[in-house]
N, CA, C and O atoms as a DFTB+ gen file, in Angstrom:
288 C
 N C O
     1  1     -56.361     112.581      56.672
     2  2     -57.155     112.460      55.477
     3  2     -56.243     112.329      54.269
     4  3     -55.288     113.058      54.000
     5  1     -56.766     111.109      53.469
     6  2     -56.154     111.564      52.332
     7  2     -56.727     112.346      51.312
     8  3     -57.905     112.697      51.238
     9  1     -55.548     112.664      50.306
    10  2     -55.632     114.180      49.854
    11  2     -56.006     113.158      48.035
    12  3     -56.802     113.764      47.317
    13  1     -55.603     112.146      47.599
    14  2     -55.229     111.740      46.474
    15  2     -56.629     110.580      46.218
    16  3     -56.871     109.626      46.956
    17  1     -57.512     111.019      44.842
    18  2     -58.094     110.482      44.402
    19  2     -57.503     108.555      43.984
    20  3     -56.695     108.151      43.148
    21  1     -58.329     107.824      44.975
    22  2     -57.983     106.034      44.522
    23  2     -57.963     105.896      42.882
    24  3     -58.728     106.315      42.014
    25  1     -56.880     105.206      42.845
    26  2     -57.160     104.326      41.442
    27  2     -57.310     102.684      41.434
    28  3     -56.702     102.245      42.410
    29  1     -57.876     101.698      40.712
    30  2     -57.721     100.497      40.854
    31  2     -57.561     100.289      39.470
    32  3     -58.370     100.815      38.707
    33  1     -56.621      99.587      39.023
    34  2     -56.774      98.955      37.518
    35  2     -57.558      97.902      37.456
    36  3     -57.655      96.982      38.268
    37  1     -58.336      98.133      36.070
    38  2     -58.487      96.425      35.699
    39  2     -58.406      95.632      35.567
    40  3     -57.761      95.219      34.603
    41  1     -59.179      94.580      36.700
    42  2     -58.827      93.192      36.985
    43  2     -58.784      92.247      35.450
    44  3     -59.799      92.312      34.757
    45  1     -58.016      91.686      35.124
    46  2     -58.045      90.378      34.650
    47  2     -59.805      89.766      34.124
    48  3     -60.721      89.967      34.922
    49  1     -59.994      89.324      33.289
    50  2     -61.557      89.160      32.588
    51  2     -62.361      90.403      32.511
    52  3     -63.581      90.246      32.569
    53  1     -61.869      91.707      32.380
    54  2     -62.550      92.651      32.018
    55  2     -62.802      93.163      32.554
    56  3     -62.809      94.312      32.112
    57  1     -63.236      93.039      33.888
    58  2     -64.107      93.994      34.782
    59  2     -63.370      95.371      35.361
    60  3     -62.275      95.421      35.923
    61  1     -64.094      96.256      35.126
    62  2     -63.465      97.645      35.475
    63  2     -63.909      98.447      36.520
    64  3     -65.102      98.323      36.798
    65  1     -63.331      99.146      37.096
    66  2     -63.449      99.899      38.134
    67  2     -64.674     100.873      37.909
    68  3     -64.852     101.418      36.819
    69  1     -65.512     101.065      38.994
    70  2     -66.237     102.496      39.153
    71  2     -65.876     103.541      39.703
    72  3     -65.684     103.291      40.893
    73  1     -65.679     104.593      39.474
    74  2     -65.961     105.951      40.602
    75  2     -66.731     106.100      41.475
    76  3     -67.894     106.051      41.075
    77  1     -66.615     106.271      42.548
    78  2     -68.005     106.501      43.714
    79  2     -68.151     107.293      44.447
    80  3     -67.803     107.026      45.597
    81  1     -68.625     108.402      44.222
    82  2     -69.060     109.494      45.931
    83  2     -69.877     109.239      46.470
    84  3     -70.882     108.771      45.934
    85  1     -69.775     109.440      47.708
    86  2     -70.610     109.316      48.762
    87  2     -70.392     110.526      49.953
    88  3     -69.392     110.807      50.613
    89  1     -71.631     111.061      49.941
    90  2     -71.843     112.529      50.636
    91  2     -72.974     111.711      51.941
    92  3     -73.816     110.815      51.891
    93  1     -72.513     112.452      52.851
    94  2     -73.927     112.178      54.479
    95  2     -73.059     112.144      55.696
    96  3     -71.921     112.531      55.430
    97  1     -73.165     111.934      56.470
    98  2     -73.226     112.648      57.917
    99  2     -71.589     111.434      58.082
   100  3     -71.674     110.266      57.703
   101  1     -70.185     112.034      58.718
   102  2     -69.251     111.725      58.738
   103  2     -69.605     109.852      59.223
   104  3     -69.443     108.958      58.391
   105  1     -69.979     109.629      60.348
   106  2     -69.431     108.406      60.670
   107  2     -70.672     107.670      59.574
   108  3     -69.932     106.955      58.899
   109  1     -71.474     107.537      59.261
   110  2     -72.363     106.882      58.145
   111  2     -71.607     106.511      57.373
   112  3     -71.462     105.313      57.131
   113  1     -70.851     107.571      56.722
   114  2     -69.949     107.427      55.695
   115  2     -68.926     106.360      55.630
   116  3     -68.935     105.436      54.817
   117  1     -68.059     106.559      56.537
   118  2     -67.306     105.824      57.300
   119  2     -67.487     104.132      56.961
   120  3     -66.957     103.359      56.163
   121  1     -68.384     104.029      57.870
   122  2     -69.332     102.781      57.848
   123  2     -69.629     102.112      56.770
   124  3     -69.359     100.923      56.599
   125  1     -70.286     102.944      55.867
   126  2     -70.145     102.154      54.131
   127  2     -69.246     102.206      53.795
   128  3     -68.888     101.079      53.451
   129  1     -68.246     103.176      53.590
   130  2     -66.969     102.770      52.695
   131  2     -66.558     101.253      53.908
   132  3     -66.330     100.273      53.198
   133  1     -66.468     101.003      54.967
   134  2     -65.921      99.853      55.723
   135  2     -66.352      98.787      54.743
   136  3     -65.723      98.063      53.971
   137  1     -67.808      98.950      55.066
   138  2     -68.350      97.756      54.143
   139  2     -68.064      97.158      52.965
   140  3     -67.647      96.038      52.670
   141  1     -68.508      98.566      52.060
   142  2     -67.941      98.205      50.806
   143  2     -66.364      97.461      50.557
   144  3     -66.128      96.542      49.772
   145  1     -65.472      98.092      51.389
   146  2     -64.253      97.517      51.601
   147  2     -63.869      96.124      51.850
   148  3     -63.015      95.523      51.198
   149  1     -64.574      95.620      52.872
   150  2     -64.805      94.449      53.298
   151  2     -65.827      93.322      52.414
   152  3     -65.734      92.113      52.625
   153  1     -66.426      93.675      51.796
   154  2     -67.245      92.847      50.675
   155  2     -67.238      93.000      49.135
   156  3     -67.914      92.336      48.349
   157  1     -66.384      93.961      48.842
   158  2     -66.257      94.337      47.153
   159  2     -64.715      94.308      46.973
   160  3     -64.003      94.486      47.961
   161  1     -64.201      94.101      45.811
   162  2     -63.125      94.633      45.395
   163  2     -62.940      96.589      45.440
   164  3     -63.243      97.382      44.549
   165  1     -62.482      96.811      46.498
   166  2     -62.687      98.415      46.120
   167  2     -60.690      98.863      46.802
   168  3     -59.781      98.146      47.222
   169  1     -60.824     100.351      46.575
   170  2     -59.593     101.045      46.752
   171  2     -59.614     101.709      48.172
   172  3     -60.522     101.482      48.972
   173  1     -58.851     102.313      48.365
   174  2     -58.410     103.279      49.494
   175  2     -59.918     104.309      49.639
   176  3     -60.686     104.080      48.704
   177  1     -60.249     104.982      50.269
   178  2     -61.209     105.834      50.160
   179  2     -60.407     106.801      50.159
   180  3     -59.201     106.556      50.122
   181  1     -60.875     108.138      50.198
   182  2     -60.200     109.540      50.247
   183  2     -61.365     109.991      50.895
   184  3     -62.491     109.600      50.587
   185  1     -61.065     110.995      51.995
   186  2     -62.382     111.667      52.807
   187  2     -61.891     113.183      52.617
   188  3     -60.743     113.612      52.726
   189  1     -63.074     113.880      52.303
   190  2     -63.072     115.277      52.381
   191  2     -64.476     116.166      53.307
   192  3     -65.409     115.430      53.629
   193  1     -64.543     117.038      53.535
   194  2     -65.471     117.810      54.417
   195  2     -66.358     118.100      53.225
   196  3     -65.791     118.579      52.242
   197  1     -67.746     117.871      53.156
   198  2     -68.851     118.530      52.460
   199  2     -68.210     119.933      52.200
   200  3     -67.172     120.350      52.713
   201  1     -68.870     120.467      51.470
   202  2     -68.517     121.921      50.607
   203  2     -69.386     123.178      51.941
   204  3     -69.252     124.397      52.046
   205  1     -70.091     122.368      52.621
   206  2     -71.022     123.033      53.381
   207  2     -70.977     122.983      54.938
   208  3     -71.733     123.506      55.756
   209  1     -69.780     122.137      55.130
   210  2     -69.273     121.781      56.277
   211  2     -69.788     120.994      57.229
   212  3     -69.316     120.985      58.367
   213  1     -71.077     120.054      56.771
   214  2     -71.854     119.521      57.294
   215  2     -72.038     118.064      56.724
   216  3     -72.861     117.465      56.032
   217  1     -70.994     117.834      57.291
   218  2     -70.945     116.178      56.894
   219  2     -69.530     115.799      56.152
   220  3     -68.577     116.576      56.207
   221  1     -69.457     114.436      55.391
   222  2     -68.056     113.868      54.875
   223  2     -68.553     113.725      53.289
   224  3     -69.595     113.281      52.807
   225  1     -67.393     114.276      52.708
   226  2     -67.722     113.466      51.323
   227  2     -66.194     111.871      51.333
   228  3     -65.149     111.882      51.983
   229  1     -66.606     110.972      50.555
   230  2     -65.475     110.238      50.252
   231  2     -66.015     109.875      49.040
   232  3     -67.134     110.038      48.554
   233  1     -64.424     109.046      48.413
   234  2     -64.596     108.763      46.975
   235  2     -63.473     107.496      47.089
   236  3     -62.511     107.468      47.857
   237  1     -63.847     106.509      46.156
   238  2     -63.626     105.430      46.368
   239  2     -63.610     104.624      44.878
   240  3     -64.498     105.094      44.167
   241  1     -62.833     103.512      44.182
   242  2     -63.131     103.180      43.323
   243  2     -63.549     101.947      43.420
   244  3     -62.927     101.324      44.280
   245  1     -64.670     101.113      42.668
   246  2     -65.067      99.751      43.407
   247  2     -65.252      99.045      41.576
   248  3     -65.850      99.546      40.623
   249  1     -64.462      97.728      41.666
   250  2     -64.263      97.025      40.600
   251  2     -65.575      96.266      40.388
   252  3     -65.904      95.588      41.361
   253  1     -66.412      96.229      39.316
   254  2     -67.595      95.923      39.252
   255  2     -67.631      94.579      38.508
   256  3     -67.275      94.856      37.362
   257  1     -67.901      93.157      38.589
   258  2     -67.478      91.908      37.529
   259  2     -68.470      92.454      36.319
   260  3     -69.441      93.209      36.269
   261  1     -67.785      91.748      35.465
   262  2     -68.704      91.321      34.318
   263  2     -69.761      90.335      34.431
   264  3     -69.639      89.184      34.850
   265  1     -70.981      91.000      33.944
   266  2     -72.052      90.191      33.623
   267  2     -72.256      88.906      33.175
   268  3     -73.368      89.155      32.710
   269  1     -72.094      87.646      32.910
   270  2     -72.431      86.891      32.612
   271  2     -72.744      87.339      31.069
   272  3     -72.778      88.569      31.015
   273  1     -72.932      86.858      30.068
   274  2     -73.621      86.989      28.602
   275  2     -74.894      86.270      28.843
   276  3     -74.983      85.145      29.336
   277  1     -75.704      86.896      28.517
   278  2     -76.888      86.147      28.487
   279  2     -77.327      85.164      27.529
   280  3     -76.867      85.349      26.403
   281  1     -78.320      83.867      27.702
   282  2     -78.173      82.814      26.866
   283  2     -79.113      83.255      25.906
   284  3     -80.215      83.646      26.292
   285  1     -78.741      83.240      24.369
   286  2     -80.027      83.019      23.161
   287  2     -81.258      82.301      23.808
   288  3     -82.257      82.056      23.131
């Protein structure tokens, strides 16, 4: 496990990173961070044990684009 909260800097045209937890049953977890990994700009995950010992927390940072401006 890693122990060290992800960082991602900001990409180029603005777009900035999110923070993300995600708490639920270990391999679920797993599974979305894969995803997210595989289809978003995102970081390393970090996995930790729920506070309650029942399940995974991970945390992850995922670069979000900029919106488009909308037209007048």
């Amino acid at each position: 496990m890693n122990s060290l909260t992800p960082a991602i800097s900001p990409t180029p045209g603005g777009a900035q990173p999110v923070d993300v937890r995600l708490m639920g049953e270990d391999r679920s977890v797993r599974a979305l961070v894969a995803a997210l990994q595989q289809s978003a700009s995102c970081g390393l995950a970090t996995y930790k044990p729920m506070r309650d010992g029942n399940g995974t927390r991970a945390y992850l940072s995922v670069v979000v684009p900029l919106s488009p401006a909308p037209n007048p």
